[in-house]
N, C-alpha and C positions, 0 to 999 in steps of 0.2 A: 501760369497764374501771375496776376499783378505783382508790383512789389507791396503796393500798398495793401492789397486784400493777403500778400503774405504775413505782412507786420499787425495788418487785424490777427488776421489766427492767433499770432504769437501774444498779444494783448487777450483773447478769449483763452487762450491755454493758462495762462498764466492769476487769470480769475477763476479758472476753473480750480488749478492748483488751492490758488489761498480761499476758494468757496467763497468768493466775492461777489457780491452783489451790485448790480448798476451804480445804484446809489452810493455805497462803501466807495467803488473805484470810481467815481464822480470826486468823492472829497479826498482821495490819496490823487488824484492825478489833477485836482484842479479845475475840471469840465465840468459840464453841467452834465446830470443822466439823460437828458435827451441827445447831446452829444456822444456819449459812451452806448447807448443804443441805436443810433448809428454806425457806429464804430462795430459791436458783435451784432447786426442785419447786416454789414460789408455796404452800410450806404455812404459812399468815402468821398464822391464828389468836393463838396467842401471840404475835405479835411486835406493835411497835407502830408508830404511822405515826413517831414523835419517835427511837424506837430506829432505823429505816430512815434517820431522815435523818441520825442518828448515823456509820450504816457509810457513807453518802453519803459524808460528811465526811472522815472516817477514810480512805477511800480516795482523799481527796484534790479532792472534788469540791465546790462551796458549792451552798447551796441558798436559791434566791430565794422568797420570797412576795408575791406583791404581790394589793391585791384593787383590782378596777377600780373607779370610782366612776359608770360609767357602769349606768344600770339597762337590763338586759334581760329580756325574756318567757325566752328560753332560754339565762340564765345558765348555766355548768358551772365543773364544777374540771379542769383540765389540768395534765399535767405533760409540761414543755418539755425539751428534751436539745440 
């Protein structure tokens, strides 16, 4: 899975949690609901992975990056919740 269609999930979990509506998380995060309706259909084209961790944010959530220093054959990128 994308990073960006992961950090949706985590932006729909997290409206699911507080029972948030498009519109509600339109006005906590700043975006317009046509925006934020993009965002839970996973239509991410325009959006960006820094704007995702933005609404991350905005909704209250921090977001960690760490990069391991261990080398592996099948490194990946994950995203944890």
């Amino acid at each position: 899975m994308q990073i960006k269609t992961q950090l949706a999930v985590q932006i729909m979990r997290v409206m699911r949690e507080r029972r948030l509506t498009q519109v509600q998380a339109a006005k906590i995060t700043g975006l317009k609901q046509p925006d934020i309706s993009g965002i839970v259909n996973t239509r991410l084209d325009g959006i960006s992975v820094e704007r995702l961790f933005l609404v991350l944010n905005r909704l209250g959530r921090n977001i960690e990056i760490r990069v391991s220093t261990e080398e592996r054959e099948d490194a990946r990128t994950l995203v944890l919740a």
